[in-house]
Each structure stands twice: as structure tokens, then as C-alpha cells.
LOTIBA-84902 format. One record per residue (C-alpha): residue number from 1; x, y, z; residue in one letter. Coordinates in steps of 0.1 Angstrom, whole numbers, plus 5000, padded with zeros to 4 digits. Last residue first. Layout:
residues N
NODE num   xx   yy   zz residuo
NODE NUM    X    Y    Z       A
...
END
This chain:
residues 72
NODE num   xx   yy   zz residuo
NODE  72 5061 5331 4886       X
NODE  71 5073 5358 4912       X
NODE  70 5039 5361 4934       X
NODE  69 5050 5323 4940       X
NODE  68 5080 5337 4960       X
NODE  67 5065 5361 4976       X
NODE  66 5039 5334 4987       X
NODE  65 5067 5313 5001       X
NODE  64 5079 5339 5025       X
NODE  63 5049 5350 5038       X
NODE  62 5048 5310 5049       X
NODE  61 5079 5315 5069       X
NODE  60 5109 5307 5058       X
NODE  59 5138 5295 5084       X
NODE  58 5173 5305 5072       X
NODE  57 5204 5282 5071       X
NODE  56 5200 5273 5037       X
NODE  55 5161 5263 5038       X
NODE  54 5146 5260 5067       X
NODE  53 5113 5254 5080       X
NODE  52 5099 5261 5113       X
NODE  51 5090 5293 5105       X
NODE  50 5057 5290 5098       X
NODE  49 5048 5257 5114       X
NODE  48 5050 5225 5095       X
NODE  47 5019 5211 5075       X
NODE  46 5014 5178 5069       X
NODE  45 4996 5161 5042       X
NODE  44 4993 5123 5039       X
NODE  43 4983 5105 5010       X
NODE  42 4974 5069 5012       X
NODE  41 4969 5044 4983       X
NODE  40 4949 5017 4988       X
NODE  39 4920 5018 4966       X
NODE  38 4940 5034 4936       X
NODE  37 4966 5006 4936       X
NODE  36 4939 4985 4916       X
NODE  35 4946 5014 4891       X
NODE  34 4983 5002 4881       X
NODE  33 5019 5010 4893       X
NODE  32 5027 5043 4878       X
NODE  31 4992 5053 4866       X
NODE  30 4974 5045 4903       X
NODE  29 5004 5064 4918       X
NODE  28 4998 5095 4896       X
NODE  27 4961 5096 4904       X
NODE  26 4967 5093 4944       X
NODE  25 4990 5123 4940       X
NODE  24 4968 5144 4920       X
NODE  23 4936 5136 4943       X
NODE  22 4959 5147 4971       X
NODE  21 4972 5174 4957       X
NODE  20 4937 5185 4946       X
NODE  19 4926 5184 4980       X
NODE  18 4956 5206 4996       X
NODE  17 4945 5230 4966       X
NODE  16 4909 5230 4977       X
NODE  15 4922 5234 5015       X
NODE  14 4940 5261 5009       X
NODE  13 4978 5263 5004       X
NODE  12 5004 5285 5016       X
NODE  11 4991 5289 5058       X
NODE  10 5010 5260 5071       X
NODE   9 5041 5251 5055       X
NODE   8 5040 5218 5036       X
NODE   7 5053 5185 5037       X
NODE   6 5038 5159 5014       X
NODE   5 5037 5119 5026       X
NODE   4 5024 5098 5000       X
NODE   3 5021 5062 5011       X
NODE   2 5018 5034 4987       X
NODE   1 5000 5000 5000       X
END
């Protein structure tokens, strides 16, 4: 039984987008190793305090990581 563990920090995503990742996720497992795997698969999302992620030596916050999506 796959499971899908995403890590996210709280505060980026809504809920329909946390949704859609999990549909997404569960849809690219069932193509990789075949739709029976559909049933079983598990997708876990966690989100990790504001802050409490670092990347290079600095914590990011979640203000952080929508600047940096405002520079698509």
C-alpha cells in the first residue's frame, strides 16, 4: 500500500488546493503501478509551522513562500 507523505508550511495552500494534491498524488500512483493501487493508496499532508522550516540556514515562513510564487 503506497504512502504519499507531502510537507508543507501551514498557511500556503487552501484546502481545495491541499485536495487537489491529494487527488493528483493518488492519480499518479494509480498510473505508475496500476489502478487496483487506487483503493489503497494513502496521501498524507502535513503542514509544518511558519517558521519552522529552513532552507540554507534561514527558516521561511509562509509570507515567504507566497512572495515567492507572486514571482512566477
Amino acid at each position: 500500500m503506497p504512502l504519499v507523505n507531502v510537507k508543507l508550511i501551514e498557511g500556503v495552500f487552501s484546502q481545495d488546493h491541499k485536495q487537489e494534491m491529494i487527488r493528483r498524488m493518488t492519480d499518479i500512483m494509480a498510473d505508475l503501478e496500476g489502478e487496483h493501487m487506487r483503493p489503497v493508496t494513502v496521501v498524507i499532508i502535513e503542514e509544518v509551522k511558519s517558521g519552522d522550516w529552513g532552507i540554507g540556514g534561514k527558516a521561511i515562513s509562509s509570507a515567504d513562500v507566497k512572495a515567492l510564487a507572486k514571482m512566477k
